[in-house]
N, CA, C and O atoms as a DFTB+ gen file, in Angstrom:
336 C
 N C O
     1  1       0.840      -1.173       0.000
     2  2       0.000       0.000       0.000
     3  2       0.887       1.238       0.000
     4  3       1.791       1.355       0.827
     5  1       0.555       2.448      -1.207
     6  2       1.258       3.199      -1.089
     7  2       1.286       4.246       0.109
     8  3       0.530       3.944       1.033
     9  1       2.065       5.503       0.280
    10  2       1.600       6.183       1.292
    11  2       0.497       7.365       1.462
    12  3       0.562       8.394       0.790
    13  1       0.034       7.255       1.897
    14  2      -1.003       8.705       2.254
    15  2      -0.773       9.449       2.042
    16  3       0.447       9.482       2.200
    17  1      -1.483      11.348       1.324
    18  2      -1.144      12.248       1.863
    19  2      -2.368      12.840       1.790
    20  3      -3.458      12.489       1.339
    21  1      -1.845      14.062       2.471
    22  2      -2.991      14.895       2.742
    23  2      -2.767      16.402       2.543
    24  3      -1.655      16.876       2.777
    25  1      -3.641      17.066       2.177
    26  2      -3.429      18.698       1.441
    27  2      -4.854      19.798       2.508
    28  3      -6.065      19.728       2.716
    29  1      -3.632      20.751       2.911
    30  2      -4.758      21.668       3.852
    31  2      -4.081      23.107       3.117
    32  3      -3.101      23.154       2.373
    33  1      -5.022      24.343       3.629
    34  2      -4.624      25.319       3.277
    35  2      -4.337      25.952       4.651
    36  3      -4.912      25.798       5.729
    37  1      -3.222      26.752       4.282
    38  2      -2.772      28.107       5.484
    39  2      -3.089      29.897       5.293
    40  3      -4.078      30.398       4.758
    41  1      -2.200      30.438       5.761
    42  2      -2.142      31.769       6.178
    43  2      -0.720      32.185       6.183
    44  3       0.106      31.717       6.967
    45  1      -0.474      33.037       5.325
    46  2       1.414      33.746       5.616
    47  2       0.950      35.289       5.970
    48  3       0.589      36.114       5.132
    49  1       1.024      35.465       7.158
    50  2       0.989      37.134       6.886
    51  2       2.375      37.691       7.266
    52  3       3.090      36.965       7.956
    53  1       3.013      39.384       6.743
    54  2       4.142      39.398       7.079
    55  2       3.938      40.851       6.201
    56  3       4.276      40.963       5.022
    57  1       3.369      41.846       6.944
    58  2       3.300      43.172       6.472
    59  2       4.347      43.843       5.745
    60  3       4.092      44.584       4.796
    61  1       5.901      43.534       6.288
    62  2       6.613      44.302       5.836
    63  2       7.787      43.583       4.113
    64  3       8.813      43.992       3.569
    65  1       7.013      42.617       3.913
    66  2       7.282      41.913       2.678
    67  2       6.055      41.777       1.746
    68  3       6.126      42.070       0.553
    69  1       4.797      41.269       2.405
    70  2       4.095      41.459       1.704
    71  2       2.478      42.112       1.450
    72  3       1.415      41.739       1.948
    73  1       2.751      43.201       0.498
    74  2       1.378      43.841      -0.174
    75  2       0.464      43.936       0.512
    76  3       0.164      44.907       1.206
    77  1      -0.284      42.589       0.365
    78  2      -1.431      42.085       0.793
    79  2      -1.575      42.093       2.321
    80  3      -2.706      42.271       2.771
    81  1      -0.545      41.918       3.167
    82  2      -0.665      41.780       4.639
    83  2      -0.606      40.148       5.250
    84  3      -0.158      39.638       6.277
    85  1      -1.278      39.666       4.089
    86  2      -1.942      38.216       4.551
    87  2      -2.052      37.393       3.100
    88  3      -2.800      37.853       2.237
    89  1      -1.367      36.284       2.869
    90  2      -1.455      35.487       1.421
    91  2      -1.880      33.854       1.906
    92  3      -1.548      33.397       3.000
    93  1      -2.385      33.363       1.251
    94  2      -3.029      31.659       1.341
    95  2      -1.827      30.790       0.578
    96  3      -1.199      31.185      -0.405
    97  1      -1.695      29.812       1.102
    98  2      -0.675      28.920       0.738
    99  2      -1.900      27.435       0.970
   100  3      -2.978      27.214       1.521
   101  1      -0.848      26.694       0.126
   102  2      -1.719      25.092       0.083
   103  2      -0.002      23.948       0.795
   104  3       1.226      24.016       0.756
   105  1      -0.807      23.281       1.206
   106  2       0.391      22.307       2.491
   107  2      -0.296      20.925       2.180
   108  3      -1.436      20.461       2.172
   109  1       0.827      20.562       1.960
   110  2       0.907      18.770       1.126
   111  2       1.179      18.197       2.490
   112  3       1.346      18.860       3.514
   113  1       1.207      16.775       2.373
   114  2       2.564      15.616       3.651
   115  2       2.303      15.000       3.115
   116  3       1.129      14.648       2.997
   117  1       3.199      14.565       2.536
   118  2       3.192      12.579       2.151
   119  2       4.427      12.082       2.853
   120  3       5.471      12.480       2.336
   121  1       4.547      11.373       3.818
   122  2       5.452      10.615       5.115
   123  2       5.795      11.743       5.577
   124  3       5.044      12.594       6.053
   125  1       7.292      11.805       5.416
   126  2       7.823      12.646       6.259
   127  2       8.343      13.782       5.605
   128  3       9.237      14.372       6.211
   129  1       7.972      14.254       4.443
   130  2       7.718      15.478       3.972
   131  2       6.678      16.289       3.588
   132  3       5.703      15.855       2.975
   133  1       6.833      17.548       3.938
   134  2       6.065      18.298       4.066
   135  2       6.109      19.590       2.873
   136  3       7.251      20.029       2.741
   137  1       5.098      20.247       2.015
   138  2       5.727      20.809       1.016
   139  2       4.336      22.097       0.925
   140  3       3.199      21.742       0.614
   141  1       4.638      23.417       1.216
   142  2       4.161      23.984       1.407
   143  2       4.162      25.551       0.343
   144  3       5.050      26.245       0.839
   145  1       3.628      26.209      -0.687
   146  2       3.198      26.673      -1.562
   147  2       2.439      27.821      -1.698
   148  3       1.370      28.038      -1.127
   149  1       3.070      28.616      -2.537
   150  2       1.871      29.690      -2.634
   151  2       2.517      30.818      -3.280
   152  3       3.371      30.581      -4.134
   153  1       2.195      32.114      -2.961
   154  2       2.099      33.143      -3.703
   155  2       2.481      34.658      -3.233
   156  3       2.522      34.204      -2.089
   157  1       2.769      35.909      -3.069
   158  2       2.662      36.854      -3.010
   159  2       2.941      37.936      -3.338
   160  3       3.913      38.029      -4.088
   161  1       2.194      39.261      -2.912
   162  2       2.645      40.518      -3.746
   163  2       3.776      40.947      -2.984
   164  3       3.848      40.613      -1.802
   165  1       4.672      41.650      -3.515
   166  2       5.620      42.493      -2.631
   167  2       6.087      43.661      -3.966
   168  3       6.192      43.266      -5.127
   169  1       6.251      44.642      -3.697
   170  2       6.294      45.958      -4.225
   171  2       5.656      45.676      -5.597
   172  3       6.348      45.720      -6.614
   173  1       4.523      45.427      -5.630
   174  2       3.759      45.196      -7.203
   175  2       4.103      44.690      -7.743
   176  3       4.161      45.068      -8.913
   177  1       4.753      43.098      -7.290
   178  2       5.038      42.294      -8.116
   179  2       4.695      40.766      -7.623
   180  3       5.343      40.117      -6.802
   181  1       3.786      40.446      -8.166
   182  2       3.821      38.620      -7.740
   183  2       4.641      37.952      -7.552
   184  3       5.402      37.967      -8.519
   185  1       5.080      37.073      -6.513
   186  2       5.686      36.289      -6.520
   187  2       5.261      34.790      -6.488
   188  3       4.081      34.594      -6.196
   189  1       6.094      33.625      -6.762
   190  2       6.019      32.490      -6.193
   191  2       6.954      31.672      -5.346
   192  3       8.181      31.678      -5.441
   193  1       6.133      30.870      -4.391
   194  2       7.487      29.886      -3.432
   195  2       6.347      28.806      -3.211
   196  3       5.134      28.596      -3.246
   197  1       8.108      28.054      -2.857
   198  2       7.499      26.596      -2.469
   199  2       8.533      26.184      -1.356
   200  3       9.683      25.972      -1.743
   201  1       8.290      26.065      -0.201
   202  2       9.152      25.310       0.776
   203  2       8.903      23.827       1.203
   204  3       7.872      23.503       1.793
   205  1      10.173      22.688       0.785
   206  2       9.755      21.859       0.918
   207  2      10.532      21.632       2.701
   208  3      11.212      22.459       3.309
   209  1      10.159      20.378       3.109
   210  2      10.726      19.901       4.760
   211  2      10.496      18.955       5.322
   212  3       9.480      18.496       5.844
   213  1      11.685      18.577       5.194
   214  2      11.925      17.079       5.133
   215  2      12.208      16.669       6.822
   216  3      12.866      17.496       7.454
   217  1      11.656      15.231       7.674
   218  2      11.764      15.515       8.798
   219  2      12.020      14.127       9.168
   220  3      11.132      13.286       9.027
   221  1      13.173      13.825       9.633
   222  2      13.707      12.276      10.038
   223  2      13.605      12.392      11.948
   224  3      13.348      13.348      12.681
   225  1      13.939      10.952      12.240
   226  2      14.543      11.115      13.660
   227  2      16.000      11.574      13.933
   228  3      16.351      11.299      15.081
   229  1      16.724      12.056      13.356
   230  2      18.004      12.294      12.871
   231  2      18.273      13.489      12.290
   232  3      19.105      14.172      12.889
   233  1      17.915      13.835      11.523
   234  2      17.651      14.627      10.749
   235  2      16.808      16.035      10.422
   236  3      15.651      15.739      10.723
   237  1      16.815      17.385       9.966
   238  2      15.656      18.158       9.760
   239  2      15.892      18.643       8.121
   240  3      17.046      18.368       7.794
   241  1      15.201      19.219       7.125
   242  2      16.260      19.923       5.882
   243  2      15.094      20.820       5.511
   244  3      14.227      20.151       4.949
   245  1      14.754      22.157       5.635
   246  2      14.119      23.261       4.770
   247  2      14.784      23.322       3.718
   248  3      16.006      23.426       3.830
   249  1      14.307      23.286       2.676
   250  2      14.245      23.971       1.257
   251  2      13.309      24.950       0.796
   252  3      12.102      24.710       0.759
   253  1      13.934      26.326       0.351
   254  2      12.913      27.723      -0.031
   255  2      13.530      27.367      -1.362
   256  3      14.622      26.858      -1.616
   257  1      12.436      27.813      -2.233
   258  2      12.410      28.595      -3.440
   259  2      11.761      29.588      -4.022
   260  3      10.700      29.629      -3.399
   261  1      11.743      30.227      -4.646
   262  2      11.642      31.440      -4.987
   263  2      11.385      32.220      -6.562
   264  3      12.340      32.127      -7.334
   265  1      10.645      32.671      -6.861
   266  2      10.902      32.932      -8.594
   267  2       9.215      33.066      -8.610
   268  3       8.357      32.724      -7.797
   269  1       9.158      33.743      -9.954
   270  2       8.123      34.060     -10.861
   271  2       6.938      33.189     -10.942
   272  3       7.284      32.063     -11.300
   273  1       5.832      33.274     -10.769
   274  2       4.701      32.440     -11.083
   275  2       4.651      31.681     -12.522
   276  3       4.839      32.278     -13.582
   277  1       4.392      30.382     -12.434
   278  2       4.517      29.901     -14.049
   279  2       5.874      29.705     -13.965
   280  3       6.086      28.908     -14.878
   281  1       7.118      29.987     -13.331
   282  2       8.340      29.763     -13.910
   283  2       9.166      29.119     -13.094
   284  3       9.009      29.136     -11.873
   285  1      10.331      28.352     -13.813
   286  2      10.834      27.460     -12.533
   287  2      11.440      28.260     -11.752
   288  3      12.225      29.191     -11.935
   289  1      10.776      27.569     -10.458
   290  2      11.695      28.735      -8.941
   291  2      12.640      28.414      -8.635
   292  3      12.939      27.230      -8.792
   293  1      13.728      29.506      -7.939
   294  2      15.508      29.210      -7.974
   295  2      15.556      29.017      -6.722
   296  3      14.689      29.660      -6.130
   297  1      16.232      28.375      -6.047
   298  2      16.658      27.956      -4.603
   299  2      17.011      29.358      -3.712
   300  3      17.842      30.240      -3.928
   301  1      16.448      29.259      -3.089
   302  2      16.779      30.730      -2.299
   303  2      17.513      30.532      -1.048
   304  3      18.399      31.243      -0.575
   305  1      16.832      29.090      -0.434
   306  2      18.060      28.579       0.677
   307  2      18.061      27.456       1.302
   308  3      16.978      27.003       0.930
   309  1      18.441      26.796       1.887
   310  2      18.631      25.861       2.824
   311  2      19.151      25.876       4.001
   312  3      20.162      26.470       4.375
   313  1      18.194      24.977       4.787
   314  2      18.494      24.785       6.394
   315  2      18.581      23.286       6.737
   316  3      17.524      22.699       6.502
   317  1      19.352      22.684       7.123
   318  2      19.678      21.613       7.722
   319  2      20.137      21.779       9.351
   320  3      20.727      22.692       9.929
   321  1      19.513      20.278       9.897
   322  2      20.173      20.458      11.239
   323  2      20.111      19.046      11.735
   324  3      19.367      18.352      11.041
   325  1      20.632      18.472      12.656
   326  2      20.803      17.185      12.883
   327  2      20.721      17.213      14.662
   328  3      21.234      17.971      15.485
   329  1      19.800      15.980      14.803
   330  2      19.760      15.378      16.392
   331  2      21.509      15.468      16.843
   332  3      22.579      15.321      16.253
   333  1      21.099      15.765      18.106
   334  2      22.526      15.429      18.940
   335  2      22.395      14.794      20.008
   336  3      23.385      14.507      20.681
């Protein structure tokens, strides 16, 4: 049996980046990643991102991306961190 997932929607607000005040994002999980999506204005210009996050017992890894709606988004950063 393959694995489950499941898709909810959120809330990003963050006045001093974006436009709107408040933008909707859509949030995936299938196991132990998590991949979270969406959109916003910032100085009259749309944007798009997708953060994926990956989550072990061992392990943590954020991935941002970043870029144009419709277009492939460029890596903007990464966070890793590991159990001690």
């Amino acid at each position: 049996m393959g694995q489950q997932s499941s898709k909810e929607h959120g809330i990003w607000c963050d006045a001093v980046i974006n436009d709107e005040g408040c933008s909707g994002f859509d949030v995936s999980l299938a196991g132990q990643t998590i991949v979270r999506s969406g959109q916003w204005e910032f100085q009259a210009r749309l944007q798009a991102w997708r953060e994926i996050l990956t989550v072990t017992k061992e392990t943590m890894t954020q991935t941002l991306f970043i870029g144009d709606p419709g277009k492939d988004l460029k890596l903007a950063s990464t966070i890793q961190g590991t159990k001690r």
